[in-house]
SEMI-363237 format. One record per residue (C-alpha): residue in three letters; x, y, z. Coordinates in nm, 4 decimals. Last residue first. Layout:
REM SEMI-363237
+--------+----------+----------+----------+
| residu |        x |        y |        z |
+--------+----------+----------+----------+
|    ALA |        X |        Y |        Z |
...
+--------+----------+----------+----------+
REM end
This chain:
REM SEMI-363237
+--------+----------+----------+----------+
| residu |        x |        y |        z |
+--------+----------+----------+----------+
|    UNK |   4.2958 |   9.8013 |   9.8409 |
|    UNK |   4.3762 |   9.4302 |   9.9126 |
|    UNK |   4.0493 |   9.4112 |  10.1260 |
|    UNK |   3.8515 |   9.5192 |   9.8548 |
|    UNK |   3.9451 |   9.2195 |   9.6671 |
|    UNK |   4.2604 |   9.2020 |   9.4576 |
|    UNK |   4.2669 |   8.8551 |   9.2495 |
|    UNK |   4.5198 |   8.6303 |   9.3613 |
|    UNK |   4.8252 |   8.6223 |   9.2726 |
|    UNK |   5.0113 |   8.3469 |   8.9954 |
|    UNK |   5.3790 |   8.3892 |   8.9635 |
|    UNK |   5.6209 |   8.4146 |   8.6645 |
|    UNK |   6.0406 |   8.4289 |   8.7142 |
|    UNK |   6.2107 |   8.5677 |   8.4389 |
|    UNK |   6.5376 |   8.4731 |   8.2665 |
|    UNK |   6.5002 |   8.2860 |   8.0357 |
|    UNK |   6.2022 |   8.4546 |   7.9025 |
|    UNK |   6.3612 |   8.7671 |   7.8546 |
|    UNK |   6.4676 |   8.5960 |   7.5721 |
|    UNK |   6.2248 |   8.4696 |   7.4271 |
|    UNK |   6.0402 |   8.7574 |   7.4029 |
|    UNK |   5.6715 |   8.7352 |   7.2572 |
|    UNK |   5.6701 |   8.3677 |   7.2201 |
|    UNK |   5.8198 |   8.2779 |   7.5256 |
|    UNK |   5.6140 |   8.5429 |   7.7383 |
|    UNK |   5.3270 |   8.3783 |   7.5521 |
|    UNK |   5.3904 |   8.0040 |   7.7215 |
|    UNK |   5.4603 |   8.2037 |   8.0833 |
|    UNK |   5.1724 |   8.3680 |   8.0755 |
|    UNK |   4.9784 |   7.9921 |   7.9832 |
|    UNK |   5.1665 |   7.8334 |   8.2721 |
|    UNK |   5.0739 |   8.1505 |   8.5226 |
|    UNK |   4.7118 |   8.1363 |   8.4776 |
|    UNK |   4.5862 |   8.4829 |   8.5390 |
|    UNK |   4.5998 |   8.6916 |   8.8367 |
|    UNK |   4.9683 |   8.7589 |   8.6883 |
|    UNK |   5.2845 |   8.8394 |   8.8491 |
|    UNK |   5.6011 |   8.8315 |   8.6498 |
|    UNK |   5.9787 |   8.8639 |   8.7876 |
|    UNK |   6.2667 |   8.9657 |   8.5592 |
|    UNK |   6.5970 |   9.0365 |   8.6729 |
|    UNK |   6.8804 |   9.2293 |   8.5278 |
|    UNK |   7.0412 |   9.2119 |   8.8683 |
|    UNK |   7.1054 |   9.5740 |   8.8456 |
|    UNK |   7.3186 |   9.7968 |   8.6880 |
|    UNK |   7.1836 |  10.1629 |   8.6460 |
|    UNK |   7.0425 |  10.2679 |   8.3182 |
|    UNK |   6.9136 |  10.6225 |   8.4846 |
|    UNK |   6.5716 |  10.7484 |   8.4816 |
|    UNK |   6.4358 |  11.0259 |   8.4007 |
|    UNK |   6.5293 |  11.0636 |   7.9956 |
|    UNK |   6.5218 |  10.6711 |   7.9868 |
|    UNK |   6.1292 |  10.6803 |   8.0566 |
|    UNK |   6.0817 |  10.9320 |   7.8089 |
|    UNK |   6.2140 |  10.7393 |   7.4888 |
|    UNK |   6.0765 |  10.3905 |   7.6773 |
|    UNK |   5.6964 |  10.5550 |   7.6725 |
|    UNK |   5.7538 |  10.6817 |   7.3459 |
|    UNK |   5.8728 |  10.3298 |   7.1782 |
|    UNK |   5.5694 |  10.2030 |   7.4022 |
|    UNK |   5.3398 |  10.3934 |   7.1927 |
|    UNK |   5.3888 |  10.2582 |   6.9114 |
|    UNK |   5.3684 |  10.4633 |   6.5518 |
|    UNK |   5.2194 |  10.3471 |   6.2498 |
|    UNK |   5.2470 |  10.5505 |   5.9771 |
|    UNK |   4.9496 |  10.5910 |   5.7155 |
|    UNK |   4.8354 |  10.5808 |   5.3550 |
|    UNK |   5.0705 |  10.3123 |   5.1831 |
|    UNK |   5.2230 |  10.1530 |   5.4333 |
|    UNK |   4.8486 |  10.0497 |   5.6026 |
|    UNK |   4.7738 |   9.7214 |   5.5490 |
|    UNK |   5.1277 |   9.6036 |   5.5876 |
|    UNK |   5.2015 |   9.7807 |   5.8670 |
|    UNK |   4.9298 |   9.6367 |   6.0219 |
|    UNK |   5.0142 |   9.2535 |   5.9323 |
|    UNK |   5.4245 |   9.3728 |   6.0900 |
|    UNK |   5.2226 |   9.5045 |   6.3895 |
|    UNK |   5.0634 |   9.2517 |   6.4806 |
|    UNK |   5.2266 |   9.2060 |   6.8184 |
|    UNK |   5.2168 |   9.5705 |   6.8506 |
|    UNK |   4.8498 |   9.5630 |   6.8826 |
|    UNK |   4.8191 |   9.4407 |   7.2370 |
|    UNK |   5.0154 |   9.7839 |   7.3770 |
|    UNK |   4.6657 |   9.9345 |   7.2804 |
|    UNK |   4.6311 |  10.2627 |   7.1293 |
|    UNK |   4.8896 |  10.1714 |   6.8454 |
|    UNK |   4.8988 |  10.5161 |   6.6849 |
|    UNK |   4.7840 |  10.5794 |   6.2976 |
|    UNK |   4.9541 |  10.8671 |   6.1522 |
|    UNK |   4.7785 |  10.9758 |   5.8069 |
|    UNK |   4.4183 |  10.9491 |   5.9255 |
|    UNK |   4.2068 |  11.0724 |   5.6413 |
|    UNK |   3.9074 |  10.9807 |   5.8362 |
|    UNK |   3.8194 |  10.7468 |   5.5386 |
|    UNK |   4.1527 |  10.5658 |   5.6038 |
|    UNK |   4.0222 |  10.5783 |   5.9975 |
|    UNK |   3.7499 |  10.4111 |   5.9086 |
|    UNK |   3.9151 |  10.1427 |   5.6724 |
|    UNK |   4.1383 |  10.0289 |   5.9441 |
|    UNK |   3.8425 |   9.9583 |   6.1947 |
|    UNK |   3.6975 |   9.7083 |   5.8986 |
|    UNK |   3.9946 |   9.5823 |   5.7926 |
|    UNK |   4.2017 |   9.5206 |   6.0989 |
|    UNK |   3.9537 |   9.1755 |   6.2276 |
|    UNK |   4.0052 |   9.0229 |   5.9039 |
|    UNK |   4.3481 |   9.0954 |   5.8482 |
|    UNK |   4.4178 |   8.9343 |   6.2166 |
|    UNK |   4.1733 |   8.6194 |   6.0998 |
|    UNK |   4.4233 |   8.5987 |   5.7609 |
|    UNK |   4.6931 |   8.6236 |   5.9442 |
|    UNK |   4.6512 |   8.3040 |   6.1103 |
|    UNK |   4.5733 |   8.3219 |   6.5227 |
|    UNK |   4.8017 |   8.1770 |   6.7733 |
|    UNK |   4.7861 |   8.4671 |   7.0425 |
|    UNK |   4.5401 |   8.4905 |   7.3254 |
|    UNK |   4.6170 |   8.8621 |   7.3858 |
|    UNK |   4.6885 |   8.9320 |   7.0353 |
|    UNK |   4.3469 |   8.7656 |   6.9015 |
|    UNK |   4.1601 |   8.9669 |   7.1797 |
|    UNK |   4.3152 |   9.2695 |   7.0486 |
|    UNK |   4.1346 |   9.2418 |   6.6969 |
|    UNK |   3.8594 |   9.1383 |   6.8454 |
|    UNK |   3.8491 |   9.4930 |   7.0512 |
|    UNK |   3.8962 |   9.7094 |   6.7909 |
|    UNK |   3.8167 |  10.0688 |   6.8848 |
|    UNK |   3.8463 |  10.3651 |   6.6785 |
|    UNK |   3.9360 |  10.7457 |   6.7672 |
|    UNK |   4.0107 |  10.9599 |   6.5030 |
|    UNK |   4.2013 |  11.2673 |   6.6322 |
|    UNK |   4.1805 |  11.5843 |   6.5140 |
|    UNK |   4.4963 |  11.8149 |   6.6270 |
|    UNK |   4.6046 |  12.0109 |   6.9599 |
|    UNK |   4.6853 |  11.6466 |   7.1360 |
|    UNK |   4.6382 |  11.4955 |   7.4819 |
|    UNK |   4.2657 |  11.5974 |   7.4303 |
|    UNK |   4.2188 |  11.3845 |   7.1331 |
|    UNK |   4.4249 |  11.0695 |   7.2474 |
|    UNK |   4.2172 |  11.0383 |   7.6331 |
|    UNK |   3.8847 |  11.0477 |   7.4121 |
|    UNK |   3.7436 |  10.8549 |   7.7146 |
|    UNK |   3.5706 |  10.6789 |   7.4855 |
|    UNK |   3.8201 |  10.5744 |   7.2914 |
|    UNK |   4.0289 |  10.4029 |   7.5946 |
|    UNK |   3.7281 |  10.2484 |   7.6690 |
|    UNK |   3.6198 |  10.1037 |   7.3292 |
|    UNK |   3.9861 |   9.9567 |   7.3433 |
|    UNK |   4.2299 |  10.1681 |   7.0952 |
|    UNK |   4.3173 |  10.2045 |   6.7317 |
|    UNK |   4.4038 |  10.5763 |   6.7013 |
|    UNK |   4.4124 |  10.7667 |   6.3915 |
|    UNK |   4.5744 |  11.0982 |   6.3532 |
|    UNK |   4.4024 |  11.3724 |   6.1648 |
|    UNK |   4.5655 |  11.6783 |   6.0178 |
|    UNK |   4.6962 |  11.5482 |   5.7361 |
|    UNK |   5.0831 |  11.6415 |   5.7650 |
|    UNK |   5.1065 |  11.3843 |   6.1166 |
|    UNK |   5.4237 |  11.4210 |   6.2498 |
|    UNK |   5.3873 |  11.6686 |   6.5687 |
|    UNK |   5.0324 |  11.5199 |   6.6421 |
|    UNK |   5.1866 |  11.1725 |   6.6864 |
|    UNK |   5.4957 |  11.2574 |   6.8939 |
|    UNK |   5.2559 |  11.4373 |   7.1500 |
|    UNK |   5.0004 |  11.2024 |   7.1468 |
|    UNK |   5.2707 |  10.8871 |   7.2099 |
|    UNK |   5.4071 |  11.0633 |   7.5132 |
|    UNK |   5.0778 |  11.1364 |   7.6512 |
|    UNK |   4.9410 |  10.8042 |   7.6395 |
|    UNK |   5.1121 |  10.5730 |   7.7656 |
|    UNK |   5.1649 |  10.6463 |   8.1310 |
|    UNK |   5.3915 |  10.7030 |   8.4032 |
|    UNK |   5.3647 |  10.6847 |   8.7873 |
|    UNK |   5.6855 |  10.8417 |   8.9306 |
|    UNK |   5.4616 |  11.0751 |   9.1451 |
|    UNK |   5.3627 |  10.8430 |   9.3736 |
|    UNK |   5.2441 |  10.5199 |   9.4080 |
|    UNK |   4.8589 |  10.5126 |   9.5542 |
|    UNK |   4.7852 |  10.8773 |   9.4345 |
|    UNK |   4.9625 |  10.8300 |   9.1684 |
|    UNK |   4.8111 |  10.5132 |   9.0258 |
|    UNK |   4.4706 |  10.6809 |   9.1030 |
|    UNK |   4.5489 |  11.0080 |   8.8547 |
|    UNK |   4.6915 |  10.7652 |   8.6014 |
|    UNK |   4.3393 |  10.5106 |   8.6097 |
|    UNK |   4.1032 |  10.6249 |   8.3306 |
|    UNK |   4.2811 |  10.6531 |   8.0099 |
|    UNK |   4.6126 |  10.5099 |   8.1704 |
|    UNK |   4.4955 |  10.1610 |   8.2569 |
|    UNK |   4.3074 |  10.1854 |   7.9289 |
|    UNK |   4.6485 |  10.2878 |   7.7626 |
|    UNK |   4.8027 |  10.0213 |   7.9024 |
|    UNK |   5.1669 |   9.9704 |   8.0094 |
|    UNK |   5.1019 |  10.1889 |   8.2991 |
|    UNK |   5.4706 |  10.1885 |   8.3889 |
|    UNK |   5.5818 |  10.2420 |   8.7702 |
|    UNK |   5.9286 |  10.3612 |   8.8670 |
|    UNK |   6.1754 |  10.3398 |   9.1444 |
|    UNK |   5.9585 |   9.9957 |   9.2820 |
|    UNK |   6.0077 |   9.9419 |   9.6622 |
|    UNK |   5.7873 |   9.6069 |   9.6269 |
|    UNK |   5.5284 |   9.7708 |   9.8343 |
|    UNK |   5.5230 |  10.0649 |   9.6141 |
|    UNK |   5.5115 |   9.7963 |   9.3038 |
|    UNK |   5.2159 |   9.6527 |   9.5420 |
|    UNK |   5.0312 |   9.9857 |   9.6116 |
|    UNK |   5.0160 |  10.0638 |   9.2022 |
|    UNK |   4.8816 |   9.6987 |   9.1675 |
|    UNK |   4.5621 |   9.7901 |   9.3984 |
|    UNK |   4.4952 |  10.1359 |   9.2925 |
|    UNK |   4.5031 |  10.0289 |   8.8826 |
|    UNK |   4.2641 |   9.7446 |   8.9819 |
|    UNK |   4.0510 |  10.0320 |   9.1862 |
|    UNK |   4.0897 |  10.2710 |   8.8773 |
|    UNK |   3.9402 |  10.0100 |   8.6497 |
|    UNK |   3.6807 |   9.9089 |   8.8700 |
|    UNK |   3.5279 |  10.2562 |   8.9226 |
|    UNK |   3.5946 |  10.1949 |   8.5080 |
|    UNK |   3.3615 |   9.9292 |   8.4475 |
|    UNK |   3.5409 |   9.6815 |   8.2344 |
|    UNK |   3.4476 |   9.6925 |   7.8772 |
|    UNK |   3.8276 |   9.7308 |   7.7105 |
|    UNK |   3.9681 |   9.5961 |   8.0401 |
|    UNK |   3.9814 |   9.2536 |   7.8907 |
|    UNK |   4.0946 |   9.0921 |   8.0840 |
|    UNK |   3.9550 |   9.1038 |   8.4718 |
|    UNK |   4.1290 |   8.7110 |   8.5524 |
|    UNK |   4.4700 |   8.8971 |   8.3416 |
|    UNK |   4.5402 |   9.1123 |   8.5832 |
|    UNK |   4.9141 |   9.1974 |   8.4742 |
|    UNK |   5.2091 |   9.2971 |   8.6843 |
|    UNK |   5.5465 |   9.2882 |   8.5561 |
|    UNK |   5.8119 |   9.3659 |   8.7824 |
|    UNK |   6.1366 |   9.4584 |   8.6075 |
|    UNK |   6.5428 |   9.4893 |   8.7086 |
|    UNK |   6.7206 |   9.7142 |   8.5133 |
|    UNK |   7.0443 |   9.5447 |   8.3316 |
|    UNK |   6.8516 |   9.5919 |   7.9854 |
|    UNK |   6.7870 |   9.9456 |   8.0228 |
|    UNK |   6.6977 |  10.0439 |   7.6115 |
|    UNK |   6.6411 |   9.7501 |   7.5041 |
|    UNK |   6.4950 |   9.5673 |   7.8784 |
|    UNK |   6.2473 |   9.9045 |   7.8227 |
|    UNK |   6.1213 |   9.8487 |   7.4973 |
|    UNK |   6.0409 |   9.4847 |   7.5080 |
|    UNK |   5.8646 |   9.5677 |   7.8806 |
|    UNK |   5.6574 |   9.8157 |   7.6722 |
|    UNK |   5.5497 |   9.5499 |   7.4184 |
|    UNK |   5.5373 |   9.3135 |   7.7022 |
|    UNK |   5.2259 |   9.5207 |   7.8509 |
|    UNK |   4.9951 |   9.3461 |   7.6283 |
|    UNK |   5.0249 |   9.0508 |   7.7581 |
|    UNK |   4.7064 |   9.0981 |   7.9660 |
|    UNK |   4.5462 |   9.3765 |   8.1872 |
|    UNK |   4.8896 |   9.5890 |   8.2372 |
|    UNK |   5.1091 |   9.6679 |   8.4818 |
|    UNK |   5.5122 |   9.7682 |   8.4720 |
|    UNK |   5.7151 |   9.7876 |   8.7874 |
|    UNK |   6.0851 |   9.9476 |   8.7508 |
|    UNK |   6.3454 |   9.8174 |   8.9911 |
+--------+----------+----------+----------+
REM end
């Protein structure tokens, strides 16, 4: 079984990758979506949520656990670890490396959460300039879904245009939200940058470690969230998976879950 985490929906991006790729894998999904948006979450609290959800996929005898969010990963890799092991994977590395070796610029652009940004986790996982720009209404829409494309234009422009001043050439999906845009994006930006997803280089690395045994090819979600509304954007974003997946409300960690 392979456990994934993130703070919202986010995270299916990366699940989408992975049930491609390894689609007779079993998955646990964990998201904590009572703390979303982890964008402006303290981040003691950060690595604590991390610590808590990292001890349940060990619990759960997970082979593998997936920080499908690059805040998650920013500030909490070194505490999922500790708590899960060494087969605690993130993000952001992955996507850093394949960005700096195809940008011709010089600059890569990164839309992220003002957290992820701030930890500059992109520009020191890569020997290039990095342009780091956060755009957290623009992930709120994905999380909550439903919005027109003209409100998802209208929340791009104005962090899109920054890193077109930059002279960003590769712009990477710092969030795993933005991918379910990512059509509008790639609209706005075909012709001065490349978008590139980071859960494409997760899933790329992932499958080098592990192998595509058979499994049950089970699903099972856990969210802190509201499980009803989870489940209504799990069958938007895949459908399919959908059908098969089994979606549970937990309660939120406390101190004593830790």
């Amino acid at each position: 079984m392979i456990a994934l985490f993130d703070s919202g929906i986010g995270g299916l991006t990366v699940l989408r990758s992975l049930v491609r790729r390894m689609p007779e894998r079993d998955y646990l999904y964990m998201c904590d979506q009572a703390h979303f948006p982890y964008g402006g979450r303290p981040r003691e609290d950060v690595r604590n949520d991390v610590s808590a959800f990292a001890a349940m996929a060990k619990r759960e005898g997970a082979e593998a656990l997936v920080l499908a969010c690059n805040t998650a990963t920013a500030i909490g890799l070194e505490a999922a670890r500790q708590a899960f092991g060494p087969h605690a994977f993130g993000v952001v590395a992955p996507a850093a490396t394949r960005a700096a070796a195809k940008t011709r610029s010089g600059c890569v652009g990164v839309l992220a959460t003002r957290n992820t940004c701030e930890t500059h986790a992109y520009r020191d996982a890569m020997n290039t300039r990095a342009c780091e720009v956060p755009c957290p209404e623009l992930i709120d829409l994905c999380e909550h879904g439903g919005a027109s494309e003209e409100e998802v234009v209208r929340a791009s422009e104005g962090p899109l245009a920054e890193l077109h001043r930059a002279g960003s050439d590769i712009i990477v999906l710092g969030c795993t939200h933005l991918p379910v845009y990512e059509d509008i994006l790639k609209t706005l930006t075909t012709p001065w940058a490349e978008l590139l997803d980071p859960a494409e280089t997760l899933a790329d690395e992932l499958c080098a470690q592990l192998d595509a045994r058979a499994e049950s090819g089970h699903v099972e979600c856990r969210t802190t969230g509201d499980a009803d509304m989870f489940m209504h954007r799990l069958q938007e974003e895949l459908p399919q998976v959908a059908q098969r997946a089994r979606v549970s409300h937990i309660p939120v960690f406390g101190t004593e879950n830790r």
